[in-house]
Structure formats: C-alpha cells, structure tokens
C-alpha positions as a printed Julia matrix, in Angstrom:
327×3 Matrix{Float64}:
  -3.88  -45.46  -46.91
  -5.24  -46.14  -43.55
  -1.67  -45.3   -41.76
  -2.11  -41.63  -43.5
  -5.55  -41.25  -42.83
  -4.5   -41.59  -39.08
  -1.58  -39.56  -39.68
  -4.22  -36.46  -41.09
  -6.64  -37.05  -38.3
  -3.35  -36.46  -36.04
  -2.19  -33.61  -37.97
  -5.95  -32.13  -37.66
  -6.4   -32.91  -34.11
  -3.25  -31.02  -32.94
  -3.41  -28.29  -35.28
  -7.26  -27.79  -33.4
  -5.55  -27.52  -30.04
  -2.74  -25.0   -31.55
  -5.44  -22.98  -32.64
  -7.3   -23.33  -29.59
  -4.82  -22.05  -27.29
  -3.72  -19.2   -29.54
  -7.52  -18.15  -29.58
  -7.44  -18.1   -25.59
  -6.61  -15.32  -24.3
  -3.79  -15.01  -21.55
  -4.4   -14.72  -17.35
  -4.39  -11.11  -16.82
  -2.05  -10.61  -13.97
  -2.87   -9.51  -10.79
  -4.78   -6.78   -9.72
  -6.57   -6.14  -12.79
  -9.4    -3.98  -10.91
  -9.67   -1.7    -7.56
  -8.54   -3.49   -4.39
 -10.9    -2.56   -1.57
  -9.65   -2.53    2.1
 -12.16   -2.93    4.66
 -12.18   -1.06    7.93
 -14.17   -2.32   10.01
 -14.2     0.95   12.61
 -15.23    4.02   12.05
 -13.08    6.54   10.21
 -10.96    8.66   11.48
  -9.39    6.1    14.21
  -6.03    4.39   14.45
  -6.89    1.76   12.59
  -8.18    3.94    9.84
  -5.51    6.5     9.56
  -3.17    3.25    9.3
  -5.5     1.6     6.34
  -4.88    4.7     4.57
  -1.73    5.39    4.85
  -0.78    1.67    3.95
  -3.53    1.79    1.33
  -1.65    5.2    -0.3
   1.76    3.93   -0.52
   0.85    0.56   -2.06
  -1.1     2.44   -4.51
   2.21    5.08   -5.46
   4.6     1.86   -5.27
   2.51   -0.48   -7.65
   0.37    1.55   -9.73
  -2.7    -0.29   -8.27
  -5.73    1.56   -7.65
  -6.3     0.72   -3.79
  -9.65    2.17   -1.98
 -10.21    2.07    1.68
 -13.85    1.09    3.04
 -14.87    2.03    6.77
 -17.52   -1.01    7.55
 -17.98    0.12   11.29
 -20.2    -2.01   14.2
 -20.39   -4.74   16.78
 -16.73   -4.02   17.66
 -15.86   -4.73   14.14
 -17.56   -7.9    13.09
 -19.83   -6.22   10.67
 -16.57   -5.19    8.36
 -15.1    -8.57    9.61
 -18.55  -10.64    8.33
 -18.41   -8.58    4.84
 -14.66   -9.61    4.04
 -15.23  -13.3     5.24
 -18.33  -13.6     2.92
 -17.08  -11.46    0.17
 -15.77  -13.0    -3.04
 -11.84  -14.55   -2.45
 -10.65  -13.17   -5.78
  -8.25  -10.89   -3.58
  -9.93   -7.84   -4.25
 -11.41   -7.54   -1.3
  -8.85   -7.97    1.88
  -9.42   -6.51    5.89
  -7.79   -4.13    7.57
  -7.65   -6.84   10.86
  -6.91   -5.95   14.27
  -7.68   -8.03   17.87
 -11.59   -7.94   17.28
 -11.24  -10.34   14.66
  -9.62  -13.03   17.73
 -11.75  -11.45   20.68
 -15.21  -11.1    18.95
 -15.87  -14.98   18.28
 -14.73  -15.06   22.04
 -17.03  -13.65   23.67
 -19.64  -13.29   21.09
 -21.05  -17.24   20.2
 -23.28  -16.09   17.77
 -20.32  -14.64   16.02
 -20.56  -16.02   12.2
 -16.65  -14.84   11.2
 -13.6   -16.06   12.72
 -10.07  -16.45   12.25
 -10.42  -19.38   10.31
 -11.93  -18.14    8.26
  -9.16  -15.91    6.49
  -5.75  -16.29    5.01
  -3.04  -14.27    7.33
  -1.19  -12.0     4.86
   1.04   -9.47    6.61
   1.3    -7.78   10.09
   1.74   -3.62    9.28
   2.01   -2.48   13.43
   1.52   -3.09   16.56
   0.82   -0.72   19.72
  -0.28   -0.45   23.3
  -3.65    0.65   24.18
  -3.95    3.73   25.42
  -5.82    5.55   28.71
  -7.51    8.6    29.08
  -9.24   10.84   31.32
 -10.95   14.02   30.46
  -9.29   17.4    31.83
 -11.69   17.59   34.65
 -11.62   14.09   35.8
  -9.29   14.98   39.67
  -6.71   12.29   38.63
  -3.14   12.69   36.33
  -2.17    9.01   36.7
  -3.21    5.3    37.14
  -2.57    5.34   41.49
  -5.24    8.49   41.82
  -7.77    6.89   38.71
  -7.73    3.87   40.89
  -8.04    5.57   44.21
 -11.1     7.78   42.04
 -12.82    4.63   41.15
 -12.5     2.8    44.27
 -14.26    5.9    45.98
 -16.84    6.25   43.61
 -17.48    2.28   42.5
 -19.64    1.71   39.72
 -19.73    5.66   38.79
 -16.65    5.93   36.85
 -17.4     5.38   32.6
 -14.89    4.05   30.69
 -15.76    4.55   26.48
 -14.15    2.54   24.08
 -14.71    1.73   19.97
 -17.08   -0.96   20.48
 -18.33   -3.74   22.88
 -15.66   -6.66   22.64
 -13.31   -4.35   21.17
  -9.4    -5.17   22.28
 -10.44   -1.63   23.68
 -13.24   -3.05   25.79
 -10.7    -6.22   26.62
  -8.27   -3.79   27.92
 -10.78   -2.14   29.8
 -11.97   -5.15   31.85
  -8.28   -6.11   32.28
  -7.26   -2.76   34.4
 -10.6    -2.83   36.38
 -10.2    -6.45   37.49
  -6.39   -5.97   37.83
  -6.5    -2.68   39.91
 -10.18   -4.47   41.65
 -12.59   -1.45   40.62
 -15.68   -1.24   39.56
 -16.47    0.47   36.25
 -19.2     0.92   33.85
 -18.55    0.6    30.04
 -20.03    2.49   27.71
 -19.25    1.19   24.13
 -19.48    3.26   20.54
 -19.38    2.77   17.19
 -15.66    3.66   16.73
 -12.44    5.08   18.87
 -13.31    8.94   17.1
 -16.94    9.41   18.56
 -15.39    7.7    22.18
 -12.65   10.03   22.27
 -15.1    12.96   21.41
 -17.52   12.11   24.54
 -14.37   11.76   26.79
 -13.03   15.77   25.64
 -16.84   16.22   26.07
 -17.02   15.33   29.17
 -19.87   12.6    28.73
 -17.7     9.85   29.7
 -14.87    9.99   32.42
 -12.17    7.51   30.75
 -11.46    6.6    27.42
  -9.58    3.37   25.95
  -8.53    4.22   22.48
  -5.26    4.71   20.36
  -2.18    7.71   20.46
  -3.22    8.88   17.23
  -6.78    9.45   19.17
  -5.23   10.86   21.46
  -2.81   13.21   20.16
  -4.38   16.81   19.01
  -6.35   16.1    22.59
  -3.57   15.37   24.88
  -1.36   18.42   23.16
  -4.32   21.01   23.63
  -4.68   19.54   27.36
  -8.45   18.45   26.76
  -7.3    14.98   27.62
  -4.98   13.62   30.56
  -3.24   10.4    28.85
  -2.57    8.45   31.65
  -1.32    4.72   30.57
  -0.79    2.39   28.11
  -0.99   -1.62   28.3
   2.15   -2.01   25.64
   5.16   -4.07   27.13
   7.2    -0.75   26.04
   7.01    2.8    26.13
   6.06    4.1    22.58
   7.51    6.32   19.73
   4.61    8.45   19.96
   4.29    9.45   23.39
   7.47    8.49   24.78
   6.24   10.33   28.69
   3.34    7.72   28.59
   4.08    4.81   31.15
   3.02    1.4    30.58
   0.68   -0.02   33.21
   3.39   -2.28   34.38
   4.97    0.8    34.97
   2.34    1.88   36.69
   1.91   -1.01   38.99
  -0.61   -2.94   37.26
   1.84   -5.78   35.21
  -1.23   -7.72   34.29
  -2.63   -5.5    32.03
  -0.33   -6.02   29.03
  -2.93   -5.96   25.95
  -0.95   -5.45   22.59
  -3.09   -4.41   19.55
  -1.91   -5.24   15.95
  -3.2    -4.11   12.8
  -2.69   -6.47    9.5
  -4.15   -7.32    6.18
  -5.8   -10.4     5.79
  -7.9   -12.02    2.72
 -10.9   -14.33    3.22
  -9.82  -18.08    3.19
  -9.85  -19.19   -0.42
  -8.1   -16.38   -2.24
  -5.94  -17.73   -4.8
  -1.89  -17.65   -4.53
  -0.97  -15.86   -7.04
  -2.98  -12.82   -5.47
  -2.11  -13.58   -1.66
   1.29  -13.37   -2.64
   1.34  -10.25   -4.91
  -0.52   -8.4    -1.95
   1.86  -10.23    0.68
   4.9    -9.01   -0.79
   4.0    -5.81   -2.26
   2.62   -4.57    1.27
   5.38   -6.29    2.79
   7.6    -3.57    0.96
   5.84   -0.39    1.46
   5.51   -0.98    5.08
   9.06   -1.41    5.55
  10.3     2.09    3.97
  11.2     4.8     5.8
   8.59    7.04    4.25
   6.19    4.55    6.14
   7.82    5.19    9.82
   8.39    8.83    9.08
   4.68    9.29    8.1
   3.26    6.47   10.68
   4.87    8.44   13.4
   4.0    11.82   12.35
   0.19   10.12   12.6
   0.95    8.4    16.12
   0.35    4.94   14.85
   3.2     3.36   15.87
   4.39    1.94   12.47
   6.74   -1.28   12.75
   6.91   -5.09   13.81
   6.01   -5.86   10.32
   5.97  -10.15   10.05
   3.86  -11.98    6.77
   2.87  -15.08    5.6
   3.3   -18.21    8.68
   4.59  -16.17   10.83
   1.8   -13.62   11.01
  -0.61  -17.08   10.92
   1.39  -18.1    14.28
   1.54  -14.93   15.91
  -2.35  -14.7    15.22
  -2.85  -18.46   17.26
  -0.93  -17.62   19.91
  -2.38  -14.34   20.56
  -5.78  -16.04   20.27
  -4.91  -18.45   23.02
  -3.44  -15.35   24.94
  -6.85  -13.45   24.47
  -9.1   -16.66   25.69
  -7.56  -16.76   28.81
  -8.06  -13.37   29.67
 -12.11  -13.38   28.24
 -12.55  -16.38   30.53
 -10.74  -14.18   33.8
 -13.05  -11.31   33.1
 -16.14  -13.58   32.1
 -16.41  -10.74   29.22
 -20.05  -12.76   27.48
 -21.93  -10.48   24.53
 -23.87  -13.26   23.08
 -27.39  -12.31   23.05
C-alpha cells in the first residue's frame, strides 16, 4: 500500500509539471516589438542618411518594424549615454561611429564608453572630408595652409560637435601642416556645412554625402580627405597624404552596437540579419548614390578588435594634440 501511495504521489507530481509547462507559454522570438536605432547626430548627416538606409533594408528583408532616433549633442555622447543606459533587451541598439572611442578621451567626465556595449557589426567606413566655402582664395590643401599661416588664428574650421572624429581630424591637419586655427563646433555635420556655404565659417570637416549637392552647385571647394584611399564618391578628392600631409590619416566608421548585457539570442539575430542587408548590392548601389561610402562590413570579434585597436590609435593622437573637453 505504501509502495503505491508513493507511486500516486509520483504519478501526481509529474503530471503537475506536464501541466505546468503546457500552461507556459512559449519565448516569443526575436524582435517581437519596434527596434529603435539611435543617432546620436543630428539628422540629415552621414551618419544619419546611413542609419536610415541600413534601418530601411533590414526592415524590407525581415519584416521587422525598425525606427531611427536622431539623439544629437556633446559630439554624440548624449545619443551614446541614452543607448548605454537604456534597457539591453536589444531593442534599443546605436548607430556608433569614432565619438563613441574619442569622447571618453578627451572628455573625463564622460559616463559612456566602449565598454560599455556589445560590438555587433561594422556597416562603412570613410575618410573625413575638407571644405572651404566658394569665397575662401584657396582650391587645395598647399594654398589653405599658406591662407592660414598668413592669417594665424583667423581661419574657422566647423565641424559636428566638439570631440567629434570631425574635431579630431581637425586638430590633426592644423598640428600636421603647423597652423593655427580656431574651431567652432555644432550640433551636427548639416548645420556646419550650412554656416560653411554661408559663409560664417571658412572650413568645414564633415562627410561626402555633406558635401555633395554643395560641391556640385560650386558653393563649396572640397579640398581633402584624411582616408588612406581615394573614395567611390568623389573619386577627384585627394587624400591628405596625397596632399603632403601623411599624418593626417583619420578613418571614420559607422556600426551598430547594443548596450553590454543584451541577450544572445537578440545580438545575434541583429548581427546576422544586418550583416546581410549590408552586403547586397542594393546597399552599395543606394550607399553610393547617397555618398556614404557603403562597404568594409566586419561583425561580431572582429568588429570588437577593430574597435580596440582604433581606440589605442585615437589615444595617441588626443595626447599629440592635447585635445581636453572636460569641464
């Protein structure tokens, strides 16, 4: 009697857990809401037109409904702060670039760095790009320089923010070419592009698509780039080395990242489906058509060691031009 007593208090307990587990629902797969991309620049920029156009084609490929956020300021450490601190469920990811390695640089009050997201795939890379306005009396890097060096401390250079890779590059060419300039930072490439056609500012630091409608209409003189190649979008621009400046070599990526925590199964859906749309050639044809130099696409530990590498790279060159914004 007491051998089938156990043997019902067996059959009881397990038919419990059956029921249990049939009464559970199943893990809805991943995404089962919007995913947000963060920009954090203005829109309207590069790094913008490339959020959406990545952010488009991963929502035709996968069904997903895929927004795009512009969180501009502070060179991008506002958008960078609200992805770090925002919930890791994956559903909220940044659209990274170089401020995310430069800002806790030169910025020690910075509360967001590199550690504290989860590298998830590299979408471009690019040059930075040079411009003067139409009246500014110089068409290339030798008469800028010559400009400068007769007028030191006159000549404004804009860029998208203070301890932007824009700024970086900035510094870079005055300390490589020994010139004295005086920066003059905004909330985003768009607006610093605008002054520069304006004729507020006489240089501008800021991406080809930026540049583009401005250079074709002849508002804007681009002079130089700081890529280690020319580009596909405007092949007739030299690089500085070409120039004569080979120090100034300051490559700007774009990528998605998700804040440190996010679980796998999410990291790799996004990782993989990304991974594919930014390899197609609907993505080069459009990127080019939008000048922002689509390609160099690398994911998962490869994108984590590009990312501390180019960190190390970027150090060295914030220590040269004792670049400091910590208040």
């Amino acid at each position: 009697m007491h051998l089938l007593t156990r043997i019902a208090r067996s059959l009881g307990a397990i038919a419990a857990i059956a029921s249990m587990a049939i009464a559970m629902p199943a893990q809805a797969a991943f995404p089962e809401k919007p995913i947000t991309i963060v920009v954090p620049f203005s829109p309207g920029g590069t790094t913008d037109l490339a959020a959406r156009l990545v952010a488009e084609m991963l929502n035709k490929a996968t069904g997903a409904t895929v927004l795009v956020e512009n969180k501009p300021g502070a060179g991008g450490m506002l958008g960078i702060q609200h992805v770090a601190k925002a919930n890791p469920d994956g559903y909220t990811v940044l659209f990274g670039s170089d401020s995310l390695i430069i800002q806790p640089l030169v910025n020690k009050n910075a509360t967001a760095t590199l550690d504290d997201f989860l590298p998830l795939v590299r979408v471009r890379t690019t040059g930075n790009y040079l411009a003067v306005g139409a009246a500014v009396p110089a068409s290339n890097v030798k008469e800028l320089v010559a400009l400068a060096k007769a007028k030191p401390g006159q000549i404004r250079y804009a860029t998208g923010g203070a301890g932007s890779v824009l700024h970086l590059a900035g510094e870079a060419f005055a300390d490589a070419a020994g010139i004295k300039l005086v920066h003059v930072p905004y909330k985003g490439a768009a607006p610093a592009t605008t002054d520069a056609v304006g004729g507020h500012v006489e240089m501008v630091w800021a991406g080809s698509s930026d540049f583009a409608p401005y250079a074709k209409s002849g508002q804007l003189k681009v002079i130089a780039q700081t890529g280690t190649r020319r580009s596909l979008a405007m092949p007739d621009v030299p690089t500085m080395t070409e120039a004569g400046l080979a120090d100034v070599v300051v490559v700007n990526w774009n990528g998605v990242l998700a804040p440190k925590g996010t679980p796998a199964d999410a990291a790799q859906w996004l990782t993989d489906k990304i991974a594919a749309v930014v390899t197609t050639p609907e993505y080069y044809t459009r990127g080019k058509i939008l000048a922002i130099e689509p390609g160099d696409m690398i994911k998962g530990q490869a994108f984590a060691d590009m990312l501390k590498d180019a960190r190390a790279r970027t150090k060295k060159i914030v220590e040269t031009s004792k670049i400091d914004l910590t208040n």
